[in-house]
mmCIF file of the N, C-alpha and C atoms, coordinates in Angstrom:
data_MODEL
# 
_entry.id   MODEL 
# 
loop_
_atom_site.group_PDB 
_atom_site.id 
_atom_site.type_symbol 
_atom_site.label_atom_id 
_atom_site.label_alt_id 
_atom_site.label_comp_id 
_atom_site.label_asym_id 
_atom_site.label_entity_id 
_atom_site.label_seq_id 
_atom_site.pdbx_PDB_ins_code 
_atom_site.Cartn_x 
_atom_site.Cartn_y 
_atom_site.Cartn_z 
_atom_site.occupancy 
_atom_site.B_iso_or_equiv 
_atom_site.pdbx_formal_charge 
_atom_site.auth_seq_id 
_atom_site.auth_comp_id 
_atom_site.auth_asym_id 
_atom_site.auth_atom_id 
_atom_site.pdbx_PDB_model_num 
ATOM 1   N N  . UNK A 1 1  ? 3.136  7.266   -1.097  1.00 0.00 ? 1  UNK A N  1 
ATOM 2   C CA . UNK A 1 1  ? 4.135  8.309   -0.956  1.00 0.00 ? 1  UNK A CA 1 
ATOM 3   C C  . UNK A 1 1  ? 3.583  9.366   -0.032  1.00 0.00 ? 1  UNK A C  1 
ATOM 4   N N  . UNK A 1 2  ? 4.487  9.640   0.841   1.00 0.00 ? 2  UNK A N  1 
ATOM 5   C CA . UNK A 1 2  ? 3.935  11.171  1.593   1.00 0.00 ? 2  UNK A CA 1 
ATOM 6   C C  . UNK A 1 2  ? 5.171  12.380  1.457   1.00 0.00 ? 2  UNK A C  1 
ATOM 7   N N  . UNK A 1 3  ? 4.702  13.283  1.932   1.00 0.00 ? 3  UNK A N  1 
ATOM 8   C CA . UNK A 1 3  ? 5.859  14.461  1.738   1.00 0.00 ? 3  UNK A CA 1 
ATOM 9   C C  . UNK A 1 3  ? 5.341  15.234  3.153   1.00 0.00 ? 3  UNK A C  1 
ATOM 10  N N  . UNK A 1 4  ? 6.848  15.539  3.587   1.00 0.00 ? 4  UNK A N  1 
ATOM 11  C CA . UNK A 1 4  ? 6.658  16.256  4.835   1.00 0.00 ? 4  UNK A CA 1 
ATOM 12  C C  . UNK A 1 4  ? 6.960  17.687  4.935   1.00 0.00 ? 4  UNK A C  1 
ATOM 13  N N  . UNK A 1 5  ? 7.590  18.187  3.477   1.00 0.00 ? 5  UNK A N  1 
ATOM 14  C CA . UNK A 1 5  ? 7.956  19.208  3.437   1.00 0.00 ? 5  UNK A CA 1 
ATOM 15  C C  . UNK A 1 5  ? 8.199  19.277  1.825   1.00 0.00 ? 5  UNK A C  1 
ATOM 16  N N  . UNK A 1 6  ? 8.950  20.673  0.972   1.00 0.00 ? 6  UNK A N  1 
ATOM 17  C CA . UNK A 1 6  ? 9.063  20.674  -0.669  1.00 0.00 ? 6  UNK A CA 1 
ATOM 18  C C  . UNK A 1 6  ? 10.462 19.878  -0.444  1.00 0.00 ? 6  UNK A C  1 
ATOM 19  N N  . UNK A 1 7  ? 11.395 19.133  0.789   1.00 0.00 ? 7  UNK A N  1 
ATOM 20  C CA . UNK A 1 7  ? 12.643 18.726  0.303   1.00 0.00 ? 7  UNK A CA 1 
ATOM 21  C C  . UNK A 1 7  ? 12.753 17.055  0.676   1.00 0.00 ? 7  UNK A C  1 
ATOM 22  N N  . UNK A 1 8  ? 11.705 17.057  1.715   1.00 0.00 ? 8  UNK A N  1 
ATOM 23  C CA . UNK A 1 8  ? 11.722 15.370  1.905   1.00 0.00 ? 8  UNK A CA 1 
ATOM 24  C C  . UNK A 1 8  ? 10.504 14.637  1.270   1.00 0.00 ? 8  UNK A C  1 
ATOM 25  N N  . UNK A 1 9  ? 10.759 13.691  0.659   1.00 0.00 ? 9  UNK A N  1 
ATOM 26  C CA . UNK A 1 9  ? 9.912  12.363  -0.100  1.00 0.00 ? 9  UNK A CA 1 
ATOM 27  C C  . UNK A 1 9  ? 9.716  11.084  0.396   1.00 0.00 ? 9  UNK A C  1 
ATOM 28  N N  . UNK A 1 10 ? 9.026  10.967  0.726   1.00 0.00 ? 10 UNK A N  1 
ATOM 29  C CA . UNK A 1 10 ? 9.072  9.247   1.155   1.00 0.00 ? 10 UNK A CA 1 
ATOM 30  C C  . UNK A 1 10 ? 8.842  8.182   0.310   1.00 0.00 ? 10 UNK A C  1 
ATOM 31  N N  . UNK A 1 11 ? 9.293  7.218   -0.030  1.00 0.00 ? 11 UNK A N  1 
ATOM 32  C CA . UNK A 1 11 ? 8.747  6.107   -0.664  1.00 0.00 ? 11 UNK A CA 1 
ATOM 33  C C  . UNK A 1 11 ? 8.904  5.013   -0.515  1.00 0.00 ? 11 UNK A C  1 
ATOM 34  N N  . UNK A 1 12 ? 7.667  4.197   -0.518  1.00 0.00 ? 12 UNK A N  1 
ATOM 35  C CA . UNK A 1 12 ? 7.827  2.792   0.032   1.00 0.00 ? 12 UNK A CA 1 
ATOM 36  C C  . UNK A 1 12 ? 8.940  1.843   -1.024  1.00 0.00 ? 12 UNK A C  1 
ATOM 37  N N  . UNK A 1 13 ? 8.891  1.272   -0.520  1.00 0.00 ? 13 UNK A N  1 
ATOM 38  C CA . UNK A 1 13 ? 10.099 0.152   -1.909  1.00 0.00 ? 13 UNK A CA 1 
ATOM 39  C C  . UNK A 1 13 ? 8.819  0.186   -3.090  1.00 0.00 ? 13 UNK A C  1 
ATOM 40  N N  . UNK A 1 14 ? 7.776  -0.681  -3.114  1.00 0.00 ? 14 UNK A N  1 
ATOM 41  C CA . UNK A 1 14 ? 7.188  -0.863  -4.586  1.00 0.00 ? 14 UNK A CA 1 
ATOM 42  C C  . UNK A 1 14 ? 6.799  0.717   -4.845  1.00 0.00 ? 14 UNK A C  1 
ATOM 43  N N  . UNK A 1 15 ? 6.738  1.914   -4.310  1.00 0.00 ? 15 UNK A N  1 
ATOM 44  C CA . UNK A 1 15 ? 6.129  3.274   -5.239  1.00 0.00 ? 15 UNK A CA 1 
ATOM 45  C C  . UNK A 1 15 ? 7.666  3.443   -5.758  1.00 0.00 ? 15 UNK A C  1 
ATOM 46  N N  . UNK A 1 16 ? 8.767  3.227   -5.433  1.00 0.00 ? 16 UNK A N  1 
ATOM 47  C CA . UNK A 1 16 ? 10.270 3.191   -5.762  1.00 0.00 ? 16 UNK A CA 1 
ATOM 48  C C  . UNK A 1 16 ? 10.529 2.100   -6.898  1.00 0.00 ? 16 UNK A C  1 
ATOM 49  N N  . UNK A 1 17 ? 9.895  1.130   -6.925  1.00 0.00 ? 17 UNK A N  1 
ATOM 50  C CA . UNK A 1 17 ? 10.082 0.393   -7.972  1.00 0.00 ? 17 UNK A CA 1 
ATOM 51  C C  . UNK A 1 17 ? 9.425  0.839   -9.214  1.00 0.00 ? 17 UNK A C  1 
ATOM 52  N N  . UNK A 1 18 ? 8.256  1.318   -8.828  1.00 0.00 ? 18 UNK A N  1 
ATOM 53  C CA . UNK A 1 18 ? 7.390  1.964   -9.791  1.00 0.00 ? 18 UNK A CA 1 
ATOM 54  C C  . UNK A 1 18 ? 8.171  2.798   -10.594 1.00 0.00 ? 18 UNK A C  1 
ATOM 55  N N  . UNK A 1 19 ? 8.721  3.894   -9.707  1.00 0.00 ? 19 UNK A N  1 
ATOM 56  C CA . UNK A 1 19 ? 9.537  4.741   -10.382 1.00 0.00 ? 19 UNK A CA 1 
ATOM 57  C C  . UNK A 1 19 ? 10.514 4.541   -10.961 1.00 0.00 ? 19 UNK A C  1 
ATOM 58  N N  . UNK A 1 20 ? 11.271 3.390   -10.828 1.00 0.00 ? 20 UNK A N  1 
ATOM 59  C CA . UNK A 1 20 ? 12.178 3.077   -11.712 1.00 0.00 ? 20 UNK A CA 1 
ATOM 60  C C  . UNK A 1 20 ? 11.667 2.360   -13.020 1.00 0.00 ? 20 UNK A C  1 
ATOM 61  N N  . UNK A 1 21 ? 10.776 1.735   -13.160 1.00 0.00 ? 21 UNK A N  1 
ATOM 62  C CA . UNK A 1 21 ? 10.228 0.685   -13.789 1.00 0.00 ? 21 UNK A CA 1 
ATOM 63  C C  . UNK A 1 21 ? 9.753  2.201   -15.032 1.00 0.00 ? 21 UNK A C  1 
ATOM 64  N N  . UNK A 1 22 ? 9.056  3.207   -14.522 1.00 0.00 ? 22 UNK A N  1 
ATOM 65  C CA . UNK A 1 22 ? 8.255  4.356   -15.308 1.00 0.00 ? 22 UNK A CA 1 
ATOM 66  C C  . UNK A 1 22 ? 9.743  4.859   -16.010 1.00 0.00 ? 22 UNK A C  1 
ATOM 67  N N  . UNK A 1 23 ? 10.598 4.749   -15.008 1.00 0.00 ? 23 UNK A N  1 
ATOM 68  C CA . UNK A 1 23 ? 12.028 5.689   -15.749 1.00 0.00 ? 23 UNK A CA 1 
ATOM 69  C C  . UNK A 1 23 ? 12.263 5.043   -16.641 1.00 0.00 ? 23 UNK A C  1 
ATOM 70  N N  . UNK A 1 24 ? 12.674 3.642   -16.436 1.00 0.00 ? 24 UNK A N  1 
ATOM 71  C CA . UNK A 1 24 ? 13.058 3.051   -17.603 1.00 0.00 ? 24 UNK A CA 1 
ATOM 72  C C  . UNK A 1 24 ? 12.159 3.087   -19.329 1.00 0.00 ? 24 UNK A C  1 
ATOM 73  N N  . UNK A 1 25 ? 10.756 2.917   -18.484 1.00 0.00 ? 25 UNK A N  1 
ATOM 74  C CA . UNK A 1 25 ? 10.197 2.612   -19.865 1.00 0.00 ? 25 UNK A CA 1 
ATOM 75  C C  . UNK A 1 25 ? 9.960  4.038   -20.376 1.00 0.00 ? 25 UNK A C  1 
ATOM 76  N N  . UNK A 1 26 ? 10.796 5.413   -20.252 1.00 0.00 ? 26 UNK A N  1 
ATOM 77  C CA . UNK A 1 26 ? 10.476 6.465   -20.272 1.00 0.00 ? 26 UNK A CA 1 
ATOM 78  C C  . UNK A 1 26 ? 11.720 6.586   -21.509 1.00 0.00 ? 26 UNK A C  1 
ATOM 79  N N  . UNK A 1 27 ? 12.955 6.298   -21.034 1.00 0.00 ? 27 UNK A N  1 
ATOM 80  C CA . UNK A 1 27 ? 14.127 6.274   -21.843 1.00 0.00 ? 27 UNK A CA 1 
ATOM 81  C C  . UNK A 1 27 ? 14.323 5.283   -22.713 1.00 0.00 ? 27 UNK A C  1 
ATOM 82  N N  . UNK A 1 28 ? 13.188 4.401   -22.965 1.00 0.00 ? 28 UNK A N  1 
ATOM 83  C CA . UNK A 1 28 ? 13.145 3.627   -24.109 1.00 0.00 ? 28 UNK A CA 1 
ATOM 84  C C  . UNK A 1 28 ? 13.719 2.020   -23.826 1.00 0.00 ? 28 UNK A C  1 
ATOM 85  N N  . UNK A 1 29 ? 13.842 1.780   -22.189 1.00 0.00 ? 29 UNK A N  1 
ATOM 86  C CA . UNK A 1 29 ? 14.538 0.736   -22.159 1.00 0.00 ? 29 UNK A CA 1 
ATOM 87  C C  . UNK A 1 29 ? 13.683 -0.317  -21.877 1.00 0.00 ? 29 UNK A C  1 
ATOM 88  N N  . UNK A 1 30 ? 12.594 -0.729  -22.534 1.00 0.00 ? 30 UNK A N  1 
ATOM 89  C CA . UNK A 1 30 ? 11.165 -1.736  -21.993 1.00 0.00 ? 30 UNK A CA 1 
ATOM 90  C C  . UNK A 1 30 ? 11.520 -2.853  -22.073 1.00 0.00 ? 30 UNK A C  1 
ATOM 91  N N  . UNK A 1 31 ? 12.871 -3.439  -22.433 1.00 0.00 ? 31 UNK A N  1 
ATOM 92  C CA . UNK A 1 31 ? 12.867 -4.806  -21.727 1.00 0.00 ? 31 UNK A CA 1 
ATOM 93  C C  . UNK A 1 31 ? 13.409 -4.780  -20.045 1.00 0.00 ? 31 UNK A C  1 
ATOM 94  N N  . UNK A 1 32 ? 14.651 -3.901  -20.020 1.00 0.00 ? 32 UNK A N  1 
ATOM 95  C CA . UNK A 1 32 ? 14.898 -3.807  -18.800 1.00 0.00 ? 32 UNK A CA 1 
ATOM 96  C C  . UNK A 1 32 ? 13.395 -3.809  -17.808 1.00 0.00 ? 32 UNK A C  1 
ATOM 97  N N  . UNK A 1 33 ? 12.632 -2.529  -18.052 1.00 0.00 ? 33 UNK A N  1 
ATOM 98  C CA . UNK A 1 33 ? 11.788 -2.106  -17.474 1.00 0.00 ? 33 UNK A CA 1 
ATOM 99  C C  . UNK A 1 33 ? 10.537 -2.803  -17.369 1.00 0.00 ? 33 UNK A C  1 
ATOM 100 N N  . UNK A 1 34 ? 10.425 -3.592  -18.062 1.00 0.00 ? 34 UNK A N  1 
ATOM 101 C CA . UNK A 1 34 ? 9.291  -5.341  -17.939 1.00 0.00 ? 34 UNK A CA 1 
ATOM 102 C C  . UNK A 1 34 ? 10.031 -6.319  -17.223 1.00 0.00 ? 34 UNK A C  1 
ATOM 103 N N  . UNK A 1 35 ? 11.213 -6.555  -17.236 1.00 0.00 ? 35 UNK A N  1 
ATOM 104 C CA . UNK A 1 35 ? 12.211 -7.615  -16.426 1.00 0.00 ? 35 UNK A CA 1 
ATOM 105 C C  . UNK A 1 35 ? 11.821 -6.953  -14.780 1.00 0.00 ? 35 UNK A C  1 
ATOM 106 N N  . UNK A 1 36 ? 11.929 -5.979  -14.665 1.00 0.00 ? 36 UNK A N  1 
ATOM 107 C CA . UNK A 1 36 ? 11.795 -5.390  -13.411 1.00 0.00 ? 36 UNK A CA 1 
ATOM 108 C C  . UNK A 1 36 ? 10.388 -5.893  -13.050 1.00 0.00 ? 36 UNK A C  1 
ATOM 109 N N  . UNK A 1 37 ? 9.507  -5.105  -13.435 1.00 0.00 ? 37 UNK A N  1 
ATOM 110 C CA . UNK A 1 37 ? 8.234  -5.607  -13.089 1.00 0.00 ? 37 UNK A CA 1 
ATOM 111 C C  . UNK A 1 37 ? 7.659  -6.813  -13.443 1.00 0.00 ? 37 UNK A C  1 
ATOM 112 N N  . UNK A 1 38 ? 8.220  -7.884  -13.843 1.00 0.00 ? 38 UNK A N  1 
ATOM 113 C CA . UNK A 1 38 ? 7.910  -9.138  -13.859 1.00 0.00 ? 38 UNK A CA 1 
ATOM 114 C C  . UNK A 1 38 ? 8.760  -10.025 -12.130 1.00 0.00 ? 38 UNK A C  1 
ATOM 115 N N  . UNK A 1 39 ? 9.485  -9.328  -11.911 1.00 0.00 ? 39 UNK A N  1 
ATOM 116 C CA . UNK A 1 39 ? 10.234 -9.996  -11.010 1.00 0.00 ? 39 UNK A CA 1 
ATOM 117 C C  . UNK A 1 39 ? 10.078 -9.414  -9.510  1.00 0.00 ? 39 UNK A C  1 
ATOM 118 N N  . UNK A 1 40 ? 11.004 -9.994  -8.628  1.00 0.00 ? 40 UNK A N  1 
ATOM 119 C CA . UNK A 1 40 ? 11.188 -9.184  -7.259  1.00 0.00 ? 40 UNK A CA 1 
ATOM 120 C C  . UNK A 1 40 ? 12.856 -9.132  -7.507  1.00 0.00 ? 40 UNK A C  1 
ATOM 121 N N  . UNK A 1 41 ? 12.840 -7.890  -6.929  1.00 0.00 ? 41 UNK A N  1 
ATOM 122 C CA . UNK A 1 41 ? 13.673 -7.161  -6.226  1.00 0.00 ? 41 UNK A CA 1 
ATOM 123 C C  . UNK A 1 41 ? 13.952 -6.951  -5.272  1.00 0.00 ? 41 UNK A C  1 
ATOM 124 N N  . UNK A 1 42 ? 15.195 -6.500  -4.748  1.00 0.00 ? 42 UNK A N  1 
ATOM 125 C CA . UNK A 1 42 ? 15.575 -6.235  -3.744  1.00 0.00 ? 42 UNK A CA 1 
ATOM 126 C C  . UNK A 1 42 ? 16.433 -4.516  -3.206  1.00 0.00 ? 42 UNK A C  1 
ATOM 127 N N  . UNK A 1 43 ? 16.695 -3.773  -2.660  1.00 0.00 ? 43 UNK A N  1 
ATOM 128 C CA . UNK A 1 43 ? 17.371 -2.620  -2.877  1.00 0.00 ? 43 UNK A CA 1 
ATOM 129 C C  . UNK A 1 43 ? 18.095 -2.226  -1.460  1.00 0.00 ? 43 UNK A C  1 
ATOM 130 N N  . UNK A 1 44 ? 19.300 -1.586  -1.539  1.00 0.00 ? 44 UNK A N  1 
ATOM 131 C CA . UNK A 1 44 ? 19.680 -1.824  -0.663  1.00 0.00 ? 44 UNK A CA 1 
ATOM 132 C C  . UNK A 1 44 ? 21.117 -0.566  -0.615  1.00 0.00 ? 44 UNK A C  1 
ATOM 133 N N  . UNK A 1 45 ? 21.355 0.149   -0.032  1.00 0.00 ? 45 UNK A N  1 
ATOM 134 C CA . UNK A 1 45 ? 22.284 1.585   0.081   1.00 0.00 ? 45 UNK A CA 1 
ATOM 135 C C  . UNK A 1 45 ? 23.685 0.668   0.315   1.00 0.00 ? 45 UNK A C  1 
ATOM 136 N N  . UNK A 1 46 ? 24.727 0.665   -0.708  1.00 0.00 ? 46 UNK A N  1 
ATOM 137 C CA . UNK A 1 46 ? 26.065 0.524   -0.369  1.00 0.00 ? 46 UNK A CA 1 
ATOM 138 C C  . UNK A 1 46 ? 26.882 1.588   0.023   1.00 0.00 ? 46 UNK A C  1 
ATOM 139 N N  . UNK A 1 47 ? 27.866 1.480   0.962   1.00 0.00 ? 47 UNK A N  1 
ATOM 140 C CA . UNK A 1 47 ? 28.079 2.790   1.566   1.00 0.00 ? 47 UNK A CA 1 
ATOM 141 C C  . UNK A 1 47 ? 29.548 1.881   1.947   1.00 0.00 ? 47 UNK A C  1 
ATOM 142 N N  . UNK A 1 48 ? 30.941 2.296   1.080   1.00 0.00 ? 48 UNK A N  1 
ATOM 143 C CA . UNK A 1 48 ? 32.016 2.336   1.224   1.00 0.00 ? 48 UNK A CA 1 
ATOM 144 C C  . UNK A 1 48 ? 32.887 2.972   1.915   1.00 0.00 ? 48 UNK A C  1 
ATOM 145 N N  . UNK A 1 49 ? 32.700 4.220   1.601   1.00 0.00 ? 49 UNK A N  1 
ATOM 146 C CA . UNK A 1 49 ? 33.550 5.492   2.267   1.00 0.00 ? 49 UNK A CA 1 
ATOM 147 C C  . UNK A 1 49 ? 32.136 6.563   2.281   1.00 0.00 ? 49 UNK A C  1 
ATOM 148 N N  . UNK A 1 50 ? 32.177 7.729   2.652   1.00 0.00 ? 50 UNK A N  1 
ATOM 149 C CA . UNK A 1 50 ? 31.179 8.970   2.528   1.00 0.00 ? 50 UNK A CA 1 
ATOM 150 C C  . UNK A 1 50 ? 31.239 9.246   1.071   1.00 0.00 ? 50 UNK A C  1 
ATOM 151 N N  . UNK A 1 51 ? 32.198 8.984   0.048   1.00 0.00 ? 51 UNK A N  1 
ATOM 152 C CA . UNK A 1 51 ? 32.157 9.693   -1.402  1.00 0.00 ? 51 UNK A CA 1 
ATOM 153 C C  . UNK A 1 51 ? 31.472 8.635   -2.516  1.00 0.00 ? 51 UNK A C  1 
ATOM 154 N N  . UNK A 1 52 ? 31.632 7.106   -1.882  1.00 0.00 ? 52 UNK A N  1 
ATOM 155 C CA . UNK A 1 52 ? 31.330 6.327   -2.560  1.00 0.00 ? 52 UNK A CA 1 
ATOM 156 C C  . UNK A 1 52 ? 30.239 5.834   -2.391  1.00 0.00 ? 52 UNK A C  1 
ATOM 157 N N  . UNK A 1 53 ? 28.909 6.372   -2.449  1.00 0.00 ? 53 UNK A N  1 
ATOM 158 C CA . UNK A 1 53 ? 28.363 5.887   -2.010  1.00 0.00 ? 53 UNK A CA 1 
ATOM 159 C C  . UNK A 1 53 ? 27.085 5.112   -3.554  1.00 0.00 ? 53 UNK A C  1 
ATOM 160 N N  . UNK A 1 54 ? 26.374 3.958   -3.289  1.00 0.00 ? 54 UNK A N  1 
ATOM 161 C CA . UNK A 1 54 ? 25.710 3.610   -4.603  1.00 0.00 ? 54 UNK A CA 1 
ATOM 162 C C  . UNK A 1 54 ? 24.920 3.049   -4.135  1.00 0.00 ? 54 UNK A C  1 
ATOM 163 N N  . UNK A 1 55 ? 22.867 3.451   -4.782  1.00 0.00 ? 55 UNK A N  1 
ATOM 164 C CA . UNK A 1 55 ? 22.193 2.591   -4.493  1.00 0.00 ? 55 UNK A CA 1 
ATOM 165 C C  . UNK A 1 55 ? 21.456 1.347   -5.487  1.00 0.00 ? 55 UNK A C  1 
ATOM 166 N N  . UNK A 1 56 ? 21.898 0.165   -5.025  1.00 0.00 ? 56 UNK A N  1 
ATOM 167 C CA . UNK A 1 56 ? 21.674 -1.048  -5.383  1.00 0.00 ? 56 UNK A CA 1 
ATOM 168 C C  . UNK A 1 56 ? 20.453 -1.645  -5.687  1.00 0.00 ? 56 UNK A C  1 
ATOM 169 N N  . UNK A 1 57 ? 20.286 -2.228  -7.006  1.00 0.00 ? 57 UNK A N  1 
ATOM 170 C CA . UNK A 1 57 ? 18.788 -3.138  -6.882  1.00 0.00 ? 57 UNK A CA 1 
ATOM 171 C C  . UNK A 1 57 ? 19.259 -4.270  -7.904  1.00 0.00 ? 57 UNK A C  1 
ATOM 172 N N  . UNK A 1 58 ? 18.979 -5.245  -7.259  1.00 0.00 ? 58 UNK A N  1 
ATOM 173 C CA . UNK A 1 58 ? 19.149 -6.422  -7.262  1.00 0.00 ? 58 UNK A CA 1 
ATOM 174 C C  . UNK A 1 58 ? 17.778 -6.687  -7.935  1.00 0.00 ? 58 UNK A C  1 
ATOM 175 N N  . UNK A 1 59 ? 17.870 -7.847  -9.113  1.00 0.00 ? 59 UNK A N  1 
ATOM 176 C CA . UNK A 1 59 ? 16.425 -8.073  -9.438  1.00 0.00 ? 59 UNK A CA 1 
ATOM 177 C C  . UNK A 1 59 ? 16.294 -9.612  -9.974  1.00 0.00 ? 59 UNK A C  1 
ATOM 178 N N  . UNK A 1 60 ? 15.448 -10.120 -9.092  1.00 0.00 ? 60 UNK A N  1 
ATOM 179 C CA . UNK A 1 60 ? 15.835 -11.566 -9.305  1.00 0.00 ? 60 UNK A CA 1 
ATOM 180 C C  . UNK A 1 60 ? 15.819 -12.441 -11.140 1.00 0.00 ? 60 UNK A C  1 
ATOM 181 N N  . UNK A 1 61 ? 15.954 -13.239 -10.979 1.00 0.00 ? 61 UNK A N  1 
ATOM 182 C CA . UNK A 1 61 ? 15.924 -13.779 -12.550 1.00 0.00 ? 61 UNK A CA 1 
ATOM 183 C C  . UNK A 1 61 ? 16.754 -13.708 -13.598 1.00 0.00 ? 61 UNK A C  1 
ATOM 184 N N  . UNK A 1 62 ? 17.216 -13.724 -14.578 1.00 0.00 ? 62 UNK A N  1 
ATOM 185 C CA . UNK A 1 62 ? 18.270 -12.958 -15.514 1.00 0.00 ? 62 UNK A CA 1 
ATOM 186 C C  . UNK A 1 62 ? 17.482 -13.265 -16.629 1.00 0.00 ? 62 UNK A C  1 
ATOM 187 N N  . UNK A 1 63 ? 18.322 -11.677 -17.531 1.00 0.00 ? 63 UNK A N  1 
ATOM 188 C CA . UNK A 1 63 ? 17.741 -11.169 -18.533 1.00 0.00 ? 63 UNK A CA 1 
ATOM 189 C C  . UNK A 1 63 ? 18.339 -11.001 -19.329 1.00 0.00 ? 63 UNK A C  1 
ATOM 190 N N  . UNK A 1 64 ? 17.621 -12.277 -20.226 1.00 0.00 ? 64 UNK A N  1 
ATOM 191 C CA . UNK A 1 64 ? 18.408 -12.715 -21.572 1.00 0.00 ? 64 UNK A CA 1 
ATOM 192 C C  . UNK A 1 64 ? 18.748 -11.379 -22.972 1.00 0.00 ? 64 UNK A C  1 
ATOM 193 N N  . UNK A 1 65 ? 19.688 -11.360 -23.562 1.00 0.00 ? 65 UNK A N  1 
ATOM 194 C CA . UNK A 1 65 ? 20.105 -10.338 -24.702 1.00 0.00 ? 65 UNK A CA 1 
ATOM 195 C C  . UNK A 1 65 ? 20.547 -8.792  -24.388 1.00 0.00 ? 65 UNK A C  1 
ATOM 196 N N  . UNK A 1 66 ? 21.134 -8.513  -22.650 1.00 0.00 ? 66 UNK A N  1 
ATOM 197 C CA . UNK A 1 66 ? 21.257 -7.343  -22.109 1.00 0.00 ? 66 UNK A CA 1 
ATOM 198 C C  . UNK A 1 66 ? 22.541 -6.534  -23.459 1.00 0.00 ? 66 UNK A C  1 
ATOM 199 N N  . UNK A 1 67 ? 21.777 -5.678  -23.925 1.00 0.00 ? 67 UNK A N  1 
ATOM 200 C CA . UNK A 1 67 ? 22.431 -4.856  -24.947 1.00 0.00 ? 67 UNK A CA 1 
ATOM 201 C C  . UNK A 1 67 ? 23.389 -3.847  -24.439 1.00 0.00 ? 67 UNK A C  1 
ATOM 202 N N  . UNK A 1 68 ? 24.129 -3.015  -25.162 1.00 0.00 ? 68 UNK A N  1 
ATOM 203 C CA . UNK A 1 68 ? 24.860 -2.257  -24.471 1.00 0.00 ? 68 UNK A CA 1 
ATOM 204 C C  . UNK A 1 68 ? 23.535 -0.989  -23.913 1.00 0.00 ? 68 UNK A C  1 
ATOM 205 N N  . UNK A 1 69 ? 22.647 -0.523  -24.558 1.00 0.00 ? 69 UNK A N  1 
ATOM 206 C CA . UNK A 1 69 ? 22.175 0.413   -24.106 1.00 0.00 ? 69 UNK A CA 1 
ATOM 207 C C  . UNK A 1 69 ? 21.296 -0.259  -22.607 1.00 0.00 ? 69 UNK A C  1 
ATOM 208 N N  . UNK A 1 70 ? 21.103 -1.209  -22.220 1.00 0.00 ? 70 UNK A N  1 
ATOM 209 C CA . UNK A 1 70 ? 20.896 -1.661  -20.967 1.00 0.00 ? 70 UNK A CA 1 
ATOM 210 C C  . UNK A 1 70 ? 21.221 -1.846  -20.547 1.00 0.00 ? 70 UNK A C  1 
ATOM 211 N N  . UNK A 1 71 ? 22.613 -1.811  -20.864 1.00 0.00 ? 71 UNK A N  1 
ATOM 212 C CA . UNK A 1 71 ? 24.252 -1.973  -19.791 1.00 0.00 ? 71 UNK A CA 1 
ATOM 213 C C  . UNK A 1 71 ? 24.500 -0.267  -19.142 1.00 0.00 ? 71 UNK A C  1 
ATOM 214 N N  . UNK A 1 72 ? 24.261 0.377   -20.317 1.00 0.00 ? 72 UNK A N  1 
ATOM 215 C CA . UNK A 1 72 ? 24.699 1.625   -19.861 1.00 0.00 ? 72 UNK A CA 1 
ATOM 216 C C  . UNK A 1 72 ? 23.828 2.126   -18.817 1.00 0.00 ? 72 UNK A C  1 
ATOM 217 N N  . UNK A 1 73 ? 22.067 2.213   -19.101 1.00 0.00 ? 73 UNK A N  1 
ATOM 218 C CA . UNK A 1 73 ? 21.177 2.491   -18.223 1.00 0.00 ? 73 UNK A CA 1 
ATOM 219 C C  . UNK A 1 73 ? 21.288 1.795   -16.997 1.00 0.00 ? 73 UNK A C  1 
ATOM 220 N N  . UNK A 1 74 ? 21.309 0.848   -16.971 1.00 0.00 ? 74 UNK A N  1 
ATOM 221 C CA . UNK A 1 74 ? 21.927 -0.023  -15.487 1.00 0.00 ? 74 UNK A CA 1 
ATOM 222 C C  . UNK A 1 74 ? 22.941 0.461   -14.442 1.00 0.00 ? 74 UNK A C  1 
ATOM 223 N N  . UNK A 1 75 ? 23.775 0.796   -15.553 1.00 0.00 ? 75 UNK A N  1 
ATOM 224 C CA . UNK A 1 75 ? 24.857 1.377   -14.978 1.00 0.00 ? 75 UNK A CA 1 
ATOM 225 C C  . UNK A 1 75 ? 25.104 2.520   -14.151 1.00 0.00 ? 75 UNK A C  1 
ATOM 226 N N  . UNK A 1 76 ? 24.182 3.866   -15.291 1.00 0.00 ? 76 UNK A N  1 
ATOM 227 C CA . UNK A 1 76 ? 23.822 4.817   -14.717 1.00 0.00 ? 76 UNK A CA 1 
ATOM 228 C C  . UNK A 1 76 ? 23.236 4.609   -13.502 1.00 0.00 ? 76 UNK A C  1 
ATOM 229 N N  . UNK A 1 77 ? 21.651 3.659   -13.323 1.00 0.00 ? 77 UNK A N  1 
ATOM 230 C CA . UNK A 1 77 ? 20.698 4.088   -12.170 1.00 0.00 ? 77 UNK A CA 1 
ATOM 231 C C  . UNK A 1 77 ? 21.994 3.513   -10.968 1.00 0.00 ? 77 UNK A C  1 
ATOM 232 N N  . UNK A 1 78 ? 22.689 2.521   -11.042 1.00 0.00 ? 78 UNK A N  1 
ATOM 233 C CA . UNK A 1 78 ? 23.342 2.167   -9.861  1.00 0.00 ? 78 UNK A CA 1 
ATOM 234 C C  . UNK A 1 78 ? 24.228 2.935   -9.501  1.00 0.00 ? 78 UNK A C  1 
ATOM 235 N N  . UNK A 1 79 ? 25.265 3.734   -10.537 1.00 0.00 ? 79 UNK A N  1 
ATOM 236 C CA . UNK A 1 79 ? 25.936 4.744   -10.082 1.00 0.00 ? 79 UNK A CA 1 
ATOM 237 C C  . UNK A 1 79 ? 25.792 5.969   -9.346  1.00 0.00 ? 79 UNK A C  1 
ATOM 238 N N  . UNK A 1 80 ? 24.183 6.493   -9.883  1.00 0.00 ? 80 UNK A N  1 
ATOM 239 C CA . UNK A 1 80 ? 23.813 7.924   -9.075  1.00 0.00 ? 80 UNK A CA 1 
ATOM 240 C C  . UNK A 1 80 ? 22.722 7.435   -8.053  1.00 0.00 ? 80 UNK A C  1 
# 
């Protein structure tokens, strides 16, 4: 990670995976957040209109017993 200033961040894809992988297992979601880091991923900015915009991660493999509270967290990180 570097920083060029207090408003820009850089991050490579895996310090970005990291961080999601830490978020998850932060909010209690450690299967999601072991599925992640057992696998590859992919990520990628969908961009519909200027309002719609959502960033995507794709994570290879599927993950057996997705509960609602890993539906919802999912949901969230792809929505914001």
């Amino acid at each position: 990670m570097r920083m060029t200033n207090l408003k820009t961040i850089y991050l490579t894809e895996d310090e970005l995976k990291k961080a999601i992988i830490n978020f998850l297992s932060s909010n209690g979601e450690e299967k999601v957040s072991q599925h992640l880091a057992n696998n590859e991923c992919s990520m990628q900015w969908r961009l519909e209109n200027y309002e719609d915009q959502e960033f995507a991660i794709s994570i290879d493999a599927e993950l057996e017993d997705l509960g609602q509270g890993d539906r919802a967290i999912l949901a969230g990180l792809l929505k914001n």
